[in-house]
N, C-alpha and C positions, 0 to 999 in steps of 0.2 A: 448557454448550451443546455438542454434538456436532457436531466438522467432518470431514468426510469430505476433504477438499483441504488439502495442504498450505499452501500459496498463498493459501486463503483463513484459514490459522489465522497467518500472517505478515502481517496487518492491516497494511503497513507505513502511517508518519504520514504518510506523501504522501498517504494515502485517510481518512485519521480525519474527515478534511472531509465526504467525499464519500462515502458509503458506499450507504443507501439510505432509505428513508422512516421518520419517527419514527412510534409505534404510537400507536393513537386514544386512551391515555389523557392523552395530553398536547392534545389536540385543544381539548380545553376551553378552555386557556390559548390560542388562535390566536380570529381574525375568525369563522375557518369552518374548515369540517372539514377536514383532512388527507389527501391521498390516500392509499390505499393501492395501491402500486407492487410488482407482483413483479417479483422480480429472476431474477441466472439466475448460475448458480458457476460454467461454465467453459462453453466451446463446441469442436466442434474440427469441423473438416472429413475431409469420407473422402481419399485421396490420390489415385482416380479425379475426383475432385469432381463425385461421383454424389449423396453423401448428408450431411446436416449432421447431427451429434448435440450437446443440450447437456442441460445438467444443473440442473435448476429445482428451489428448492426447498417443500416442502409447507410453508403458512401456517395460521394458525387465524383464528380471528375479528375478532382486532386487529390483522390483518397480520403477526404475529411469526410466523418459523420455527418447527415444531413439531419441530425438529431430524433430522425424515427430509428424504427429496429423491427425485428421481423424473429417470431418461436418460430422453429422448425421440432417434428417431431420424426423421428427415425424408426422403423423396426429391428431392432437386431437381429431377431430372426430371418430377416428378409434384405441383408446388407444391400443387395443389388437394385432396391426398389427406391424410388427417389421421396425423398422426404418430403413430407406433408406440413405447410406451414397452419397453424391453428392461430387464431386471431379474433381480437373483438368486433374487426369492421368485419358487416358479412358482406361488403363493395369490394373487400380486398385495398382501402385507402391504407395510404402510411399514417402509421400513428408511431408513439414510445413504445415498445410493451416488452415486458420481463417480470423477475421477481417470480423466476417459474418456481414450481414444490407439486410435486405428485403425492396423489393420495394414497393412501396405503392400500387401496383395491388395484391401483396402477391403470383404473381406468378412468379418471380425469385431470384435469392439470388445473391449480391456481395460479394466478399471473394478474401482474399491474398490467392498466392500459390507458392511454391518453385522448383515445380515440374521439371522444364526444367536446373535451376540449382539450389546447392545447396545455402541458404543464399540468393539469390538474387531474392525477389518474387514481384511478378506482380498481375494487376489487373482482373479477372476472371467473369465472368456473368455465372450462370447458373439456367435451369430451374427446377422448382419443379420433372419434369418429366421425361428432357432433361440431355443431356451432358451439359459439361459449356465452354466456348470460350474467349479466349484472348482478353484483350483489351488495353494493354501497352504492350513496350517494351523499359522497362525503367532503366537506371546503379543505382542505389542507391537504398534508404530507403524508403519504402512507408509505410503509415498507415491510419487507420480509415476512410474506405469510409463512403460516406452519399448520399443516394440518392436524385435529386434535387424533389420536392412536383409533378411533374408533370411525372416525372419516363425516362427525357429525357437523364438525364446526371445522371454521378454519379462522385462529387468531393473527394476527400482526402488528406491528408500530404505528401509530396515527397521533401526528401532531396536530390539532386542529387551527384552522386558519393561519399555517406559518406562513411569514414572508416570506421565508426563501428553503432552500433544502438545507438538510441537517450535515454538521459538520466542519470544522475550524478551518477546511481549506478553501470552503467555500467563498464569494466574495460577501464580507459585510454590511447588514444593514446599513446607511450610515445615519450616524448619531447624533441626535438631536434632543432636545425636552430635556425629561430627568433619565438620567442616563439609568438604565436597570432597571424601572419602574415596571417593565410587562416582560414577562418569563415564556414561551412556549415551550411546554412541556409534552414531550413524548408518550405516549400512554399506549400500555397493555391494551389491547381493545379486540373483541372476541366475535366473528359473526358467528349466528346459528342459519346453518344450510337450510332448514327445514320450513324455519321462520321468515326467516330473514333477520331478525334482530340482531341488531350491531352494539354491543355493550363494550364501555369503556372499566376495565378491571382496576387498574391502580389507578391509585388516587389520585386529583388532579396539581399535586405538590411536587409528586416525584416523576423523573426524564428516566425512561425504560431505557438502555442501550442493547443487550441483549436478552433471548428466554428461548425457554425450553419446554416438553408438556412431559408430563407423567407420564408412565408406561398404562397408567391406567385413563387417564386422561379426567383425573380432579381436579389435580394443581398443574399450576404452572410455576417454574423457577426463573427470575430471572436476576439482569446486573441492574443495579438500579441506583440514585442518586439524588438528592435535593435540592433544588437550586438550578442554574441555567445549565443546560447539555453538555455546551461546546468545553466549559472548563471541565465540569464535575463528573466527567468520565474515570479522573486522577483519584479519586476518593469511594468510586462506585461500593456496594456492597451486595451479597447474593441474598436475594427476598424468596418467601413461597407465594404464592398467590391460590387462594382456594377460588374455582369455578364456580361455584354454589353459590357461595355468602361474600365472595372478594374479600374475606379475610387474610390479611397481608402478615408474614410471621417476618421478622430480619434469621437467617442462618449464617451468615460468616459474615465478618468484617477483617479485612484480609490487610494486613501492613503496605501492599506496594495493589498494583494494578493487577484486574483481573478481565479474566474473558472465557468465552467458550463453554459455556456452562452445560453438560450433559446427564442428564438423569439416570440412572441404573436401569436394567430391564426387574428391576426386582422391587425397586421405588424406595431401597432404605439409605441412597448415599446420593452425592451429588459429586461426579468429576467437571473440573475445570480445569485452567492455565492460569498462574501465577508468577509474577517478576517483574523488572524494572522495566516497562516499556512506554516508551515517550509519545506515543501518538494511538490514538484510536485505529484499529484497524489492521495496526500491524504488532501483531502478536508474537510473543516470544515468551518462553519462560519455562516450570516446569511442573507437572502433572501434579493436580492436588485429588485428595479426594475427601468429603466430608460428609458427615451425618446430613440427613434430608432436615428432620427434627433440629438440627444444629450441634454446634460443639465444635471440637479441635480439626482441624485441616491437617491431613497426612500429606505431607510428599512424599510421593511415588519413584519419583526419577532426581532424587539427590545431587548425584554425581553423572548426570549423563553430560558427554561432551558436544552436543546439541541444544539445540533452542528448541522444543516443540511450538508448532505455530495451529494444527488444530486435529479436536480427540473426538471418537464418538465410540460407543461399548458396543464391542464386535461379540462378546458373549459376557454373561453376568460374573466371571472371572476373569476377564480381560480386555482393555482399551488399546483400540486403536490410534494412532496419532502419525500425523507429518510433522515433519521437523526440516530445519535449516540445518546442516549440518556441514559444517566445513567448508563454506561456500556451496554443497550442491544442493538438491533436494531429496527427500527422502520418507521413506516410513516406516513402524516399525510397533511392534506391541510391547505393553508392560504387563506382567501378570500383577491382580490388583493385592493379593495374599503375600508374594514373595520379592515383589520391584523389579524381575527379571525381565531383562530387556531382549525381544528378539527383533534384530535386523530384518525386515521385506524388502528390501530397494532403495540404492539409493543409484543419482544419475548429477552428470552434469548438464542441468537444465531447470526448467520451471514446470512443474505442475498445480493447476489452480482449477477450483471451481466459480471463480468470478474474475475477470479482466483486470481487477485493481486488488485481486485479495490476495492474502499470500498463501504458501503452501498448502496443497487443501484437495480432498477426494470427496467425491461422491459416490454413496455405497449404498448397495442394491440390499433388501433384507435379507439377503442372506449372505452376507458378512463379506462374502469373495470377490461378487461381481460388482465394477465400478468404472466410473466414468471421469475425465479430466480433461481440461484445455492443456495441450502439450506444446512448449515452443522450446526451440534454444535458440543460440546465436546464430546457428547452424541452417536451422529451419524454422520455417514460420509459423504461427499457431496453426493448431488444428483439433477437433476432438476425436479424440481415444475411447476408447472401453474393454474391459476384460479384465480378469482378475489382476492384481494390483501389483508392478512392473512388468506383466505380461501383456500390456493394450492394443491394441490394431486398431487399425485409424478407422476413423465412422468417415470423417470432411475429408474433403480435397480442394478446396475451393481456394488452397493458395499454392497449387503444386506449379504455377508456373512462377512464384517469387523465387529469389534468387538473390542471396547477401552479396553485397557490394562493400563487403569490409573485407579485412582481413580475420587471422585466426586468431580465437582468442582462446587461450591458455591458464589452467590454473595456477597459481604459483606460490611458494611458501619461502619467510625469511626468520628469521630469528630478532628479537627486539625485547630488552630488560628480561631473558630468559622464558618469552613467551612465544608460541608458535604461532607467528601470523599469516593468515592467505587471503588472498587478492587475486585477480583476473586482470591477465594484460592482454591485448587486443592490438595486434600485430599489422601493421602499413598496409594497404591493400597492395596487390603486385610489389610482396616484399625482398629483398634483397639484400642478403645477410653480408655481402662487398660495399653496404653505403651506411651512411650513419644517420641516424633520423631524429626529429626533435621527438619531444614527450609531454604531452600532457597528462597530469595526474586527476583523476575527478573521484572526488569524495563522496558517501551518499549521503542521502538524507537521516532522518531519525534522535540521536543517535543509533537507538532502539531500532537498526534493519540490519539489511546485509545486502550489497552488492552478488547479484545473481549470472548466471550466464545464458538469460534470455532475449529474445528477438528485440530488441532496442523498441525505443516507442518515440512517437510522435513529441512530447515535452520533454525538451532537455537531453535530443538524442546526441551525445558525441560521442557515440560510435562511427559519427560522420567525420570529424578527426583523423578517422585512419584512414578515408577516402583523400582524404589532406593529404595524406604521407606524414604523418604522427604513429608512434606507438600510444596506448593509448592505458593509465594506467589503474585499476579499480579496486585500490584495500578497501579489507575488513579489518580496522585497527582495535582494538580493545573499546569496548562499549555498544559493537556489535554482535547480533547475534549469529547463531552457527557453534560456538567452542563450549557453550555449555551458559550457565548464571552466573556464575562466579566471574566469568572472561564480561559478560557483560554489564555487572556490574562494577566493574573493573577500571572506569573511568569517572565513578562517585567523584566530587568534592576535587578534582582533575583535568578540564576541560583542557586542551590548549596542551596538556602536558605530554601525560605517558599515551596519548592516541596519537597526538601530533609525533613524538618520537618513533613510534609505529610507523606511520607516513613516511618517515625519511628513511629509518632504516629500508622499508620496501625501495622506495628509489635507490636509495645504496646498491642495495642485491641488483635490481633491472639493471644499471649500467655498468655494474659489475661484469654480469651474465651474458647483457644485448648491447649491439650496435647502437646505443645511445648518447646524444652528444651529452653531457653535464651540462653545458655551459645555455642548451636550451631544451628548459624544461617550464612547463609551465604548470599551474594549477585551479580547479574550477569546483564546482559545487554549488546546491541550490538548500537550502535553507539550514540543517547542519552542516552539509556542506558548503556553503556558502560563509557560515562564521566560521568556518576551519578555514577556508581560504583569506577570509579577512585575519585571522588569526597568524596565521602563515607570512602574511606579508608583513607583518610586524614583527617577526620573530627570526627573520633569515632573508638575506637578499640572494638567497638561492636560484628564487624562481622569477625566470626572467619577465612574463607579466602571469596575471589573473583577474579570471573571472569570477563575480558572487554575487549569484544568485539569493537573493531574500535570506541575506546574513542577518549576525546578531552584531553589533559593533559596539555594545555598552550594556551588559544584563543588568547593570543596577536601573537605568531607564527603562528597561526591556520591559522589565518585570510589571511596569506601572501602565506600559502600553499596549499591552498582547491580552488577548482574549481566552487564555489559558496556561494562566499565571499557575495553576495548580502541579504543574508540570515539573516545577521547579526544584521545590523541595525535595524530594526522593531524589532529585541528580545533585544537590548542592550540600545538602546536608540538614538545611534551615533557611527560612523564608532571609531576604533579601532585608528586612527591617531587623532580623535579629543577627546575623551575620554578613554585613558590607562585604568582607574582607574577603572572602571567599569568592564573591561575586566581582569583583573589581580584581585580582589578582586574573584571573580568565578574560577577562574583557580587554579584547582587541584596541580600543581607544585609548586605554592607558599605555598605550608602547608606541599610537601613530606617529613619532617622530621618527622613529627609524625605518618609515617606510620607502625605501626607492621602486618598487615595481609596480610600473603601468598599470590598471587596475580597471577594467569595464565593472562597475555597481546594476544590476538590476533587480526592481522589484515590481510586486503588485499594487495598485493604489488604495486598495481596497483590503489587503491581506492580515486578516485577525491574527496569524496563527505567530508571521513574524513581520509585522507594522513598518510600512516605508518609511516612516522617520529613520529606522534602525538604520537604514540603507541612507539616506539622505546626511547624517550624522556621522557617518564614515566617509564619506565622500566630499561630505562640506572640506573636513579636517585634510584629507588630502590634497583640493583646491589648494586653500589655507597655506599650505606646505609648498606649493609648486611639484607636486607627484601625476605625472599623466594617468588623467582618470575622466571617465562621463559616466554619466546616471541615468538611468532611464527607467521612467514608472508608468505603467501599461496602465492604461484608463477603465476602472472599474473592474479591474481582474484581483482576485482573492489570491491564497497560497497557493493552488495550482491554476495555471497558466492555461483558459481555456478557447480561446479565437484562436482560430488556426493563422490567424494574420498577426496576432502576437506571437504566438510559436515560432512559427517562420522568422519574424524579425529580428526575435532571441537569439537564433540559431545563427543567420547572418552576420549578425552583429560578434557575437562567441569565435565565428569558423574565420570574420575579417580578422579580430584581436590579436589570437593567436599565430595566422598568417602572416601578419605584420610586423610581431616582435618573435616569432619565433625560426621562421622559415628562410631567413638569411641566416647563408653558412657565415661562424665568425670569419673575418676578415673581410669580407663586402664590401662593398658598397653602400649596400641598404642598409648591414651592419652597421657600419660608423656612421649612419647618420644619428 
């Protein structure tokens, strides 16, 4: 499947949840039909906040992307006038195209395009009014332009001659020769408008993962790393880059992971996002700020009971930021002098500026006006604009979808004197006189948070509650939303005080709802998928489970995943220097006490958690006489992308739990 967005090809696990509608051929399996939902890849605002542009993509008959996309530009002054799609082809063919960024005059738009071939997309100018015109001719991977403050140039990511697109979820090369022998490396890379000259900035050693440009537009900042991408994102460190002479300076080398990097309007400081987060792309952590020149890193937001997930300087004493907070979304300033936190909004729902990213605004220059893809469970995406929790809808283009689930609910329990909350997702056509079974689904990350927006096409069991499931969504400790502390809070832990979370929350649910006990089940796709393999070894609670590209053995893990780097910050110490730690958490040292039925799936192809893991849990099962099948999708990576694998997941997940859960005890079907 062809992505035009970098952001949307870093599916990170915070969204494997949440992504968008599953395609009609799973529809069969539910009550009733399944909507179909379009979605929308990225949005951005002009910085007049005259114009909104975003990036939709083209569907076929089943809902599924047909892997082109289509800009649309809006007037806001002129809400009632129909938007103007801007494009590389002047035939009006499908092509990819995104990776929109407005120039700072707000009268032309940068954007990738695929148009001339397929897969291979180039960098594109065009104007509000005009055609748009070439500006690369370049073999490889480009992503995320930025235009420089002066609107002379406009720089971006360009891998040259990669195999495939950037990103651990991707599906992997496969490995042959000397294994590591050739590195593609991401590189700072600068066009001049005038020229056209395309210069590569950083050096060809180091994988750029993010930047930023000076308020004056000399340097550029960005997160950088040496060595292959897909790992050494876990070790990144913040670089300057001079425009001139590509003189490279290091400013911070930071203990845990960073992101988000924003320059001051004054050029003396650099804000970012710092903390324990397990995956590229989805961010969490807490507001740093630091000399441009270099030196100590200040936090800003110490003690805030939120994850912030992204910042930009709304004036030169004060940043802006969204956060995770509590399960919902939210936003909110810090003064950069005093750490004073002022609340703007917070909702139960998603607001994003990319389709795969997490919490996130676009903001017009002058500080107020702004634009975001809005969804909840409730309602289906659509973009928004206006000052920030004031939006009014721009799109309409899904006002005749309609959720075919039930309601879902935020919900809070207490667990080792910690305050947990979770989303439970209530039986469609529910009926507080019957008792219902339960599935619990864990998210990915551990570094996310289960959100309360519009279900998505991978991994959607929100279909579940079309079953007649309640259906149930912690945020146990190691999640973001409660602050650093709650998320790092699962250090050197796995399996333990999260997993305990997990049950207290079922505790409370059928305490609270008409919940049978006796069937509950549990599911989850790559953290959540080692929680569920975890789970089954740890309680014959849950009557079966599904796991999705678990972990079944971190001491093998570690030697077979392609972002080993990941590890240490959640373990304590690499896996050669502390076994014990590693093998105390792993699922396979306890598979004897597994009695619950167990559906295994994975990718064949997945760097991020390698089908052996999967295969290794399942053999042992076999082995045992425990009901279980395995099933590894042909050439799909960590996220799951043929819509004929989706679907078949889905089927296979909505039969499992059908089967072992949906007979009332005493049955028939029961005792068999």
């Amino acid at each position: 499947m062809k992505q035009s967005s970098k952001t949307s090809v870093l599916i990170s696990l915070a969204f494997l949840l949440f992504s968008s509608c599953v395609p009609q051929t799973v529809s069969a399996q539910a009550q009733s039909p399944v909507p179909i939902a379009r979605g929308f890849h990225q949005v951005a605002i002009s910085s007049d906040a005259s114009h909104v542009a975003w990036v939709e993509p083209i569907l076929d008959s089943r809902g599924e992307s047909t892997g082109s996309s289509d800009i649309y530009i809006q007037d806001l002054k002129a809400p009632d006038a129909k938007p103007r799609r801007i494009s590389a082809s002047s035939g009006g063919g499908n092509a990819d195209e995104g990776e929109i960024a407005w120039s700072p005059d707000s009268k032309q738009l940068a954007f990738l395009s695929d148009v001339e071939r397929s897969g291979q997309f180039q960098l594109y100018i065009g104007g509000v009014g005009g055609a748009a015109h070439k500006l690369t001719n370049l073999t490889g991977y480009l992503a995320d332009p930025a235009w420089s403050p002066d609107g002379k140039a406009v720089a971006f990511l360009f891998t040259e001659n990669a195999p495939r697109a950037a990103g651990p979820l991707m599906p992997m090369t496969p490995e042959t020769g000397v294994i590591g022998a050739t590195i593609y490396e991401q590189r700072l890379t600068v066009a001049d408008l005038a020229t056209g000259t395309i210069r590569q900035l950083s050096p060809a050693d180091l994988y750029v993962y993010e930047f930023d440009w000076s308020p004056d537009g000399k340097s550029l900042v960005a997160i950088a790393a040496h060595g292959a991408g897909d790992d050494n994102w876990y070790i990144a460190q913040l670089y300057t880059f001079a425009l001139a002479s590509g003189e490279m300076k290091p400013v911070y080398k930071p203990p845990l992971q960073i992101a988000v990097p924003r320059w001051s309007p004054d050029g003396k400081s650099i804000a970012f996002i710092a903390g324990l987060m397990s995956d590229e792309g989805s961010t969490g952590g807490d507001v740093f700020l630091v000399p441009a020149s270099g030196g100590e890193a200040r936090n800003l937001t110490p003690e805030i009971k939120a994850s912030p997930s992204w910042i930009t300087w709304q004036s030169p004493d004060k940043i802006l930021f969204a956060e995770n907070i509590d399960g919902d979304a939210g936003a909110a300033t810090v003064d950069v002098a005093t750490g004073k936190i002022t609340p703007l909004w917070t909702g139960p729902e998603v607001v994003t500026t990319e389709a795969w990213g997490g919490i996130g605004i676009s903001l017009a220059a002058d500080h107020k006006t702004s634009a975001v893809i809005r969804h909840s469970a409730a309602h289906p995406p659509e973009v928004w604009a206006g000052p920030i929790g004031e939006w009014k809808q721009v799109t309409h283009v899904n006002q005749a979808v309609h959720p075919e689930w039930g309601e879902l609910k935020s919900v809070h329990w207490m667990s080792d004197g910690k305050r947990i909350q979770g989303w439970l997702l209530y039986p469609t056509n529910y009926d507080p006189s019957k008792r219902y079974p339960m599935v619990v689904t864990v998210h990915g990350g551990p570094g996310a948070a289960a959100h309360a927006g519009w279900p998505g096409r991978f991994f959607n069991t929100h279909l579940l509650s079309s079953h007649g499931f309640f259906v149930l969504y912690p945020n146990p400790r190691g999640s973001f939303g409660q602050g650093e502390a709650f998320t790092r809070a699962n250090v050197k832990d796995f399996g333990y005080g999260d997993f305990r979370d997990i049950l207290a929350g079922v505790d409370e649910v059928v305490k609270e709802r008409p919940v049978d006990n006796s069937r509950i089940g549990i599911t989850g796709w790559s953290y959540g998928g080692y929680m569920t393999m975890w789970a089954v070894t740890q309680t014959n609670r849950f009557r079966a489970a599904v796991a999705g590209a678990g972990i079944a053995n971190w001491q093998s893990y570690c030697g077979e995943n392609d972002i080993d780097q990941w590890m240490t910050p959640f373990f304590g110490a690499s896996v050669y220097d502390d076994p014990a730690v590693y093998a105390k958490s792993s699922p396979i040292n306890f598979i004897k006490n597994v009695k619950t039925p167990t559906l295994v799936l994975a990718g064949e192809r997945d760097g991020e958690v390698p089908a052996p893991q999967s295969r290794e849990f399942w053999h042992a099962l076999k082995a045992l006489g425990v009901e279980t099948q395995l099933v590894i999708y042909a050439g799909e990576g960590h996220a799951i992308s043929r819509p004929e694998d989706r679907a078949d997941i889905m089927q296979r997940l909505l039969g499992w739990f059908d089967r072992y859960l949906k007979p009332e005890p005493g049955s028939q079907r029961a005792a068999q």
